[in-house]
Short mmCIF file of the C-alpha atoms (twelve columns), coordinates in Angstrom:
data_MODEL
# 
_entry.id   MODEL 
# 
loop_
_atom_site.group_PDB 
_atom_site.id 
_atom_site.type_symbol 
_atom_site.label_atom_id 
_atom_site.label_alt_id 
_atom_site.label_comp_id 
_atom_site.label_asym_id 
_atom_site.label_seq_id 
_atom_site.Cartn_x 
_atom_site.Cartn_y 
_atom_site.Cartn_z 
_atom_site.pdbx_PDB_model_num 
ATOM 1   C CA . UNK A 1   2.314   14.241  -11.224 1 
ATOM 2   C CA . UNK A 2   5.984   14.855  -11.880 1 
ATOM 3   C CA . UNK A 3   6.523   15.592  -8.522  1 
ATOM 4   C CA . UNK A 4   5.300   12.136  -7.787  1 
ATOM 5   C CA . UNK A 5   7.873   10.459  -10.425 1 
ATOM 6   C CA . UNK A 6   10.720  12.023  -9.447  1 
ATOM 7   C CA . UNK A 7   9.724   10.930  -5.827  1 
ATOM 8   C CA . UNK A 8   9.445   7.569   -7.017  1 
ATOM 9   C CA . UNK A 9   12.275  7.369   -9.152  1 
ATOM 10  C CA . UNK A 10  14.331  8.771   -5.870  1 
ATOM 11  C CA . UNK A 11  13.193  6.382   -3.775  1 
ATOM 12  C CA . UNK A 12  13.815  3.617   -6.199  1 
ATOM 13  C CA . UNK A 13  17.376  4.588   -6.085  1 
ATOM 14  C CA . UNK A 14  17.975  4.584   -2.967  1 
ATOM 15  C CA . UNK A 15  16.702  1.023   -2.561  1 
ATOM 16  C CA . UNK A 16  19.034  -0.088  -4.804  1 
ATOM 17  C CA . UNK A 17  22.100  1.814   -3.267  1 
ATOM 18  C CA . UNK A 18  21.266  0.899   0.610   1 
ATOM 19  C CA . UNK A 19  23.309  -1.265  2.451   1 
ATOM 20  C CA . UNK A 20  22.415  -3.604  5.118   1 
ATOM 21  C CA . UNK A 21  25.524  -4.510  7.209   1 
ATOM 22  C CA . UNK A 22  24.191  -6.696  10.263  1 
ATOM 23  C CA . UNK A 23  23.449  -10.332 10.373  1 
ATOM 24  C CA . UNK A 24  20.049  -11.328 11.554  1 
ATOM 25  C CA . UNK A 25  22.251  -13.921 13.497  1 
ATOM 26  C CA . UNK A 26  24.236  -11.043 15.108  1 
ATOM 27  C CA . UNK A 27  21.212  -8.229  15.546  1 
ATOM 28  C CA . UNK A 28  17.826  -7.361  17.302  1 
ATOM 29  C CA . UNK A 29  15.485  -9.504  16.012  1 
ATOM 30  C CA . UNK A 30  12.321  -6.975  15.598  1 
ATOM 31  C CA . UNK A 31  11.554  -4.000  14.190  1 
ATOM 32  C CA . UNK A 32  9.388   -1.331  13.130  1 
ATOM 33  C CA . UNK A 33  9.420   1.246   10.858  1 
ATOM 34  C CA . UNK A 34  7.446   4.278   9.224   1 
ATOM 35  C CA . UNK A 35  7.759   5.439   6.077   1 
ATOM 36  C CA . UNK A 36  5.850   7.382   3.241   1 
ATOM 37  C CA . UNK A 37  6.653   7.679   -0.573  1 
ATOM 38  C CA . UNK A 38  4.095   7.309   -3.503  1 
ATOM 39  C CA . UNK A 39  2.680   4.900   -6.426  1 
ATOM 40  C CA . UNK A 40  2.404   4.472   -9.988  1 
ATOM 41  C CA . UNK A 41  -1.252  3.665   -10.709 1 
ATOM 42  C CA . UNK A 42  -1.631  0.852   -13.617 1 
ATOM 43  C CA . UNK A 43  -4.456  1.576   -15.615 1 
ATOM 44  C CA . UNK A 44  -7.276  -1.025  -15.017 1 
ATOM 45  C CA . UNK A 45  -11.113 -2.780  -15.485 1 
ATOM 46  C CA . UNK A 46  -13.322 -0.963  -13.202 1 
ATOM 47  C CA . UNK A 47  -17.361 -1.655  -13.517 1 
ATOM 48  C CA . UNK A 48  -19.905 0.092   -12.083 1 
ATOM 49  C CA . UNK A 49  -22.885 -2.017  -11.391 1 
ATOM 50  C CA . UNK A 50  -25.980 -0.012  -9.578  1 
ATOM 51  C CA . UNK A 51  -29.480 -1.508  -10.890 1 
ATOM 52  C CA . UNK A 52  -29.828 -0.974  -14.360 1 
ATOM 53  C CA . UNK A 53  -27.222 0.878   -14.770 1 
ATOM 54  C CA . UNK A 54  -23.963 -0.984  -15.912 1 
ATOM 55  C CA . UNK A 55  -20.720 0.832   -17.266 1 
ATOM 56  C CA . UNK A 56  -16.918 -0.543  -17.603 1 
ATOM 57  C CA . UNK A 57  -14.276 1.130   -18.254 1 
ATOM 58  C CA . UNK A 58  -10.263 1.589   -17.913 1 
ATOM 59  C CA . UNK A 59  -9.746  3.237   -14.819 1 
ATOM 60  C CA . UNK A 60  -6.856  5.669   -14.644 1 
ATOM 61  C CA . UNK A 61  -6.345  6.743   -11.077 1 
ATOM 62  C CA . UNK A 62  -3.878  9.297   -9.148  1 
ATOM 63  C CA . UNK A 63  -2.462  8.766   -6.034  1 
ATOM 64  C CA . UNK A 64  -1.601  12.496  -4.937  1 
ATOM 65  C CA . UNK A 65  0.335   11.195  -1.556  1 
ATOM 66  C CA . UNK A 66  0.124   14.597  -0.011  1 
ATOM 67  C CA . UNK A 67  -2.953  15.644  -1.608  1 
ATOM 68  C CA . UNK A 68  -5.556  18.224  -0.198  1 
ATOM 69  C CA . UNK A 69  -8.449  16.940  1.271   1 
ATOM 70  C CA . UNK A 70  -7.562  13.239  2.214   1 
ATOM 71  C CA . UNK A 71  -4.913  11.710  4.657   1 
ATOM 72  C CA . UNK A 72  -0.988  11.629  3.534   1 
ATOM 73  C CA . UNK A 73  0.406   8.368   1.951   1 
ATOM 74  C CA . UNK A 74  2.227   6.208   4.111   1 
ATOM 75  C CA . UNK A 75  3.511   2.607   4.977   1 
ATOM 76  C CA . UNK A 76  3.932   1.034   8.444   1 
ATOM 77  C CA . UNK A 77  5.445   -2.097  8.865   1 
ATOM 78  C CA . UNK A 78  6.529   -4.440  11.906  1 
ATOM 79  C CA . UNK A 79  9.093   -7.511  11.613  1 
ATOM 80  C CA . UNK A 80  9.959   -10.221 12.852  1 
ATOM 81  C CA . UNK A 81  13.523  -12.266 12.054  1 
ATOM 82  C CA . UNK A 82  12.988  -15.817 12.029  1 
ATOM 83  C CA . UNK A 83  16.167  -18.263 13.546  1 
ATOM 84  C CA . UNK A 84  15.187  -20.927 11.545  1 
ATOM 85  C CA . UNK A 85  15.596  -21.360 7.218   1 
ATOM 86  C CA . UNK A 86  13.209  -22.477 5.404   1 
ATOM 87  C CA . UNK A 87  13.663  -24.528 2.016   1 
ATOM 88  C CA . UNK A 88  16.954  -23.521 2.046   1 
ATOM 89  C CA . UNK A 89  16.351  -19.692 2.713   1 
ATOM 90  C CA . UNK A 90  18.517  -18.184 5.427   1 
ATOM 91  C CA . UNK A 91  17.790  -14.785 7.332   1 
ATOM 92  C CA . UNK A 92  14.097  -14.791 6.860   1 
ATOM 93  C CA . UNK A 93  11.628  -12.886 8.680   1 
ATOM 94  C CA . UNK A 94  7.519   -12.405 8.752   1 
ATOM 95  C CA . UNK A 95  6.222   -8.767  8.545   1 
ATOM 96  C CA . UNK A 96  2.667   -7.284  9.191   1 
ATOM 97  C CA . UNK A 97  2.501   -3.921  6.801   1 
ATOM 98  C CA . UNK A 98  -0.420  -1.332  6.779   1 
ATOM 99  C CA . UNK A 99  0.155   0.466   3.297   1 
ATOM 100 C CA . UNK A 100 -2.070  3.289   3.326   1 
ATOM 101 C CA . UNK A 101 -2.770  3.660   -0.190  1 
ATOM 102 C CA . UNK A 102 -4.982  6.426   -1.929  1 
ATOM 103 C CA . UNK A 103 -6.540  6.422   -5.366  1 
ATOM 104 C CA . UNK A 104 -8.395  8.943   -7.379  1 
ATOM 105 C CA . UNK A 105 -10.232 8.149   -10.501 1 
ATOM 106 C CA . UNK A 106 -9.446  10.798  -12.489 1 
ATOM 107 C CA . UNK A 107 -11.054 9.702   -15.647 1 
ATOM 108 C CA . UNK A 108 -14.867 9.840   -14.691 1 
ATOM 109 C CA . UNK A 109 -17.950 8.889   -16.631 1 
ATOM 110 C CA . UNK A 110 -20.590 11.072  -17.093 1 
ATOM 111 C CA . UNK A 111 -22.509 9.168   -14.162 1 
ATOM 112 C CA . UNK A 112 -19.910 9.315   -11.645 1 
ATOM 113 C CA . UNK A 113 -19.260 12.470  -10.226 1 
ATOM 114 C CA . UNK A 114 -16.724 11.817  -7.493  1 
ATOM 115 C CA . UNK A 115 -14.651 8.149   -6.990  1 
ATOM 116 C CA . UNK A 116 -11.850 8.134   -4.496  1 
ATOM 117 C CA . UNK A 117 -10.824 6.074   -1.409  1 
ATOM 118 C CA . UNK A 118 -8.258  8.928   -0.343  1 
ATOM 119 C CA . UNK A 119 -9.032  8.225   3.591   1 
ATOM 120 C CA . UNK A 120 -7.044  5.093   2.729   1 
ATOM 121 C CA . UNK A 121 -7.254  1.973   0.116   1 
ATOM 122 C CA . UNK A 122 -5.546  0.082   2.757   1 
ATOM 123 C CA . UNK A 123 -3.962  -3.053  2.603   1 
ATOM 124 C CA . UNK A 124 -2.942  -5.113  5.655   1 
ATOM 125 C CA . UNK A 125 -0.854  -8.003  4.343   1 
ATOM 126 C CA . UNK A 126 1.255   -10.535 6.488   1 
ATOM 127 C CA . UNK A 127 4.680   -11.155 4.250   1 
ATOM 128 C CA . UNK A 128 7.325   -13.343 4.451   1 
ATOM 129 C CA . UNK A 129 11.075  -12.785 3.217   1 
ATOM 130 C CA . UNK A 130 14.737  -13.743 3.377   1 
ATOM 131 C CA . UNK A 131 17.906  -11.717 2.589   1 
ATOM 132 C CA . UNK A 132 18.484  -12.059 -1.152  1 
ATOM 133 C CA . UNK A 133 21.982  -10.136 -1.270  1 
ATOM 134 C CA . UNK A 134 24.319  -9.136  1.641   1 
ATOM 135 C CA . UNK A 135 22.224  -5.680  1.206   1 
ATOM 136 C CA . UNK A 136 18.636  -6.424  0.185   1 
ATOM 137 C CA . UNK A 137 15.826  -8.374  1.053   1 
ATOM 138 C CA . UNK A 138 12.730  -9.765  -0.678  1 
ATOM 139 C CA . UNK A 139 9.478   -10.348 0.600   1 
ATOM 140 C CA . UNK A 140 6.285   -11.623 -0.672  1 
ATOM 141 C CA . UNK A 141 2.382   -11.501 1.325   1 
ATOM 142 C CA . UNK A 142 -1.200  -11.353 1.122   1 
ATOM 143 C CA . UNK A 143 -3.698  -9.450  3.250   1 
ATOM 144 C CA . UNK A 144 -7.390  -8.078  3.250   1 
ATOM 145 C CA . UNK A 145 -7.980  -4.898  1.759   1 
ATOM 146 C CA . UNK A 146 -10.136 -2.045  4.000   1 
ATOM 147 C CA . UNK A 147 -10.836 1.156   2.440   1 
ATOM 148 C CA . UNK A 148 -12.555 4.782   2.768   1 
ATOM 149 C CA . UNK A 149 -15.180 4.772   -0.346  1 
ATOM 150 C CA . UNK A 150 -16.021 8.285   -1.134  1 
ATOM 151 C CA . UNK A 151 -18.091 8.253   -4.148  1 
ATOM 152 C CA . UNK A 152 -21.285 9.919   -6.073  1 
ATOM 153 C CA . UNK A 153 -22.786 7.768   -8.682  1 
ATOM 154 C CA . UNK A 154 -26.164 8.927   -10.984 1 
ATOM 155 C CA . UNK A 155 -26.247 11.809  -8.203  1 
ATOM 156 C CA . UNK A 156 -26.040 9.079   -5.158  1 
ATOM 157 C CA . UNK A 157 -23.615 10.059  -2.257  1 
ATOM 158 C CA . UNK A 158 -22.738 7.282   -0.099  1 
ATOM 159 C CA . UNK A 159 -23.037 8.304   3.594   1 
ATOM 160 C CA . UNK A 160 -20.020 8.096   5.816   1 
ATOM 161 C CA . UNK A 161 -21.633 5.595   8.173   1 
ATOM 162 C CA . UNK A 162 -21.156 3.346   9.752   1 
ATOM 163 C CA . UNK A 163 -18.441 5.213   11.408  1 
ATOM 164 C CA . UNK A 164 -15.074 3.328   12.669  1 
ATOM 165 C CA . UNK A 165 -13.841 4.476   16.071  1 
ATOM 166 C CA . UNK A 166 -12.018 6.633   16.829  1 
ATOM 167 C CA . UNK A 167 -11.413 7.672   13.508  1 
ATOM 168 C CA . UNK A 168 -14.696 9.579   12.668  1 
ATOM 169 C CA . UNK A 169 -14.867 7.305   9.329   1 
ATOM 170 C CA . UNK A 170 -16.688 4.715   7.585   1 
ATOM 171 C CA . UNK A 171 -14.261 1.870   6.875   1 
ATOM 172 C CA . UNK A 172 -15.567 -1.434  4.806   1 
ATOM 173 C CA . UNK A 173 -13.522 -4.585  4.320   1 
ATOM 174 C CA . UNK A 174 -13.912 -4.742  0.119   1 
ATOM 175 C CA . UNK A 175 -11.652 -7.697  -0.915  1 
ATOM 176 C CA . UNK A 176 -8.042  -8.998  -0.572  1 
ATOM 177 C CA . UNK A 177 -4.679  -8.571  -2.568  1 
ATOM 178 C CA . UNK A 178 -1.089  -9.559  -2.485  1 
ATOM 179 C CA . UNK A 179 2.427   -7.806  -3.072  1 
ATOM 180 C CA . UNK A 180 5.438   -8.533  -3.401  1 
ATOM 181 C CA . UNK A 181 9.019   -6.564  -2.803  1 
ATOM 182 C CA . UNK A 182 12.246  -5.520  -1.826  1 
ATOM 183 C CA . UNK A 183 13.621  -3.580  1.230   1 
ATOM 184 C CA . UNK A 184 16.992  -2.235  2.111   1 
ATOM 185 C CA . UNK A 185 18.132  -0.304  5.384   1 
ATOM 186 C CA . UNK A 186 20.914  1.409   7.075   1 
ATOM 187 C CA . UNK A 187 21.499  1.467   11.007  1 
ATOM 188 C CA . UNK A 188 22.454  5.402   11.536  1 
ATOM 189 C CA . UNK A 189 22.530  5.602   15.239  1 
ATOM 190 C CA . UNK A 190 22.417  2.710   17.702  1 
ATOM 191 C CA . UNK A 191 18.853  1.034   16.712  1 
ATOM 192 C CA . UNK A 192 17.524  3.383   14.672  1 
ATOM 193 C CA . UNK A 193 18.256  2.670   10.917  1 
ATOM 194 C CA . UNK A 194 16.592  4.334   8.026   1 
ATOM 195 C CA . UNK A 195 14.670  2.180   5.424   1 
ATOM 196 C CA . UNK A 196 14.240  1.915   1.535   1 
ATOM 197 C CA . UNK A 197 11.236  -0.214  -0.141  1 
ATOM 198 C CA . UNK A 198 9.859   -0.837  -3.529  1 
ATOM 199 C CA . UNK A 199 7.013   -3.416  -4.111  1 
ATOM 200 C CA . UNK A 200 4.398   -4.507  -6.837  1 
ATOM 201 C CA . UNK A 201 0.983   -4.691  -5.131  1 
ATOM 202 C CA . UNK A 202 -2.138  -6.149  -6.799  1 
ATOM 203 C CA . UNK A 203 -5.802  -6.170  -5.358  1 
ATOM 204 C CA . UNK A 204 -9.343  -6.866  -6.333  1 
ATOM 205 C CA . UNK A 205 -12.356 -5.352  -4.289  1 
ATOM 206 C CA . UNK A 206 -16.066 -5.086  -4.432  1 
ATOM 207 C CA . UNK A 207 -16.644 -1.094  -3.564  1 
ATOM 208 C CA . UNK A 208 -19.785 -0.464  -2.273  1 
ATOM 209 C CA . UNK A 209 -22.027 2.638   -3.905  1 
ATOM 210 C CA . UNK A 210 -25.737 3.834   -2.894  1 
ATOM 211 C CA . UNK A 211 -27.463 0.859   -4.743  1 
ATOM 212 C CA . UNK A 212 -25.010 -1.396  -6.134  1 
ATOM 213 C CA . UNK A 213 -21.180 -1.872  -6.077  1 
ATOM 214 C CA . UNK A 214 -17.432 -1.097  -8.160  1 
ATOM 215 C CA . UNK A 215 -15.671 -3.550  -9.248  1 
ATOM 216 C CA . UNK A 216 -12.118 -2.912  -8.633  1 
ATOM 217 C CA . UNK A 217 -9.486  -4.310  -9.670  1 
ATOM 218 C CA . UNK A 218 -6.035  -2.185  -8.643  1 
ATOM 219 C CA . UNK A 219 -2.113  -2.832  -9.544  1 
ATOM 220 C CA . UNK A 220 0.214   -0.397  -8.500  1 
ATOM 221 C CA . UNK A 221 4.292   0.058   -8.131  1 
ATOM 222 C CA . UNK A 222 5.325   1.664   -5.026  1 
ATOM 223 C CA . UNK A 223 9.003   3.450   -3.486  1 
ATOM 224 C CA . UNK A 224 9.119   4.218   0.196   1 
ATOM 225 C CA . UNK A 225 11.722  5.364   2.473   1 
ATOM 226 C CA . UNK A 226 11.432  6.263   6.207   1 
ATOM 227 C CA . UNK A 227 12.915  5.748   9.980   1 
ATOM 228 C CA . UNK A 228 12.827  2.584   11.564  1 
ATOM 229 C CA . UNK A 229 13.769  0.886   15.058  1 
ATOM 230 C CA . UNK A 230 15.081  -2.498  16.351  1 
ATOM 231 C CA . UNK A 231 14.973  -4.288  19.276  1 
# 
């Protein structure tokens, strides 16, 4: 865990220090870019609802980006600049992000023995932004939210099935949520720039479980930084 907070507060930093020194007017106008990082999990509802059995609690989950057992955190995102303003707004751009978050409940009841979408608690929000200082920009979206269940519940494991090609996986569209950020990035050679992001993301999802459903609800802060590159 303190790995994961220094990482955090690291990243954090570095969005704040980051400068941006081209105009959309003057540069490429798309981009994409790859990065990883980690979260701070908010403690939460969560409800477990699988016939007569009905428990809430306070979820407290971990995030564990390069955890054992489950896929590495990461972000991807494309953007597009935009050449017109909007109310007033200059330099703003659309983006499509795939945040490929990963929670574990680490504060069980006695019914659950496993709870975890570590394969991915994705979500896939479009976003739009404009440049809110000569070095940052702030963006704000909503998107569906897919996820990896993985969970045991009164001694039910829910099968891995129906599969999603090709990644061997069962993947179930569970709800929708919305975020909202800042991003700042520096061009180190020719196109290729490297990239700083921190963003608030809330999202609400019905889980599925052998015989019933989770309700989820999920707030998280997150700090990225990767490579990105423009065209």
């Amino acid at each position: 865990m303190g790995r994961q907070v220094f990482l955090f507060i690291l990243l954090a930093a570095a969005a704040s220090l980051t400068h941006v020194e081209a105009s959309y007017a003057d540069g490429p106008r798309n981009s994409f870019s790859i990065q990883t990082g980690g979260a701070q999990n908010f403690n939460m509802p969560l409800k477990f609802e699988q016939g007569a059995y009905q428990e809430k609690i306070t979820a407290e989950y971990s995030t564990r980006p390069f955890g054992p057992g489950a896929a590495p955190y990461y972000n991807l995102r494309y953007k597009r600049q935009m050449s017109s303003s909007i109310l007033g707004l200059e330099d703003m751009f659309w983006s499509l992000d795939l945040l490929h978050h990963k929670v574990w409940l680490d504060n069980l009841p006695a019914a659950v023995s496993e709870f975890r979408m570590t394969f991915g608690y994705n979500l896939i929000p479009i976003s739009f932004g404009a440049r809110i200082l000569s070095w940052l920009e702030g963006y704000v979206g909503v998107g569906p939210v897919v996820v990896h269940p993985v969970n045991t519940v009164n001694g039910l494991t829910l099968p891995n099935e129906p599969v999603m090609w090709p990644t061997g996986k069962r993947y179930t569209l569970v709800g929708a949520g919305v975020q909202a950020g800042a991003e700042a990035s520096y061009s180190i050679w020719k196109n290729v720039f490297v990239v700083a992001d921190v963003r608030f993301m809330f999202t609400k999802s019905l889980v599925p479980i052998v015989g019933g459903r989770a309700r989820v609800l999920q707030a998280s802060l997150h700090a990225h930084g990767g490579l990105g590159f423009v065209w």
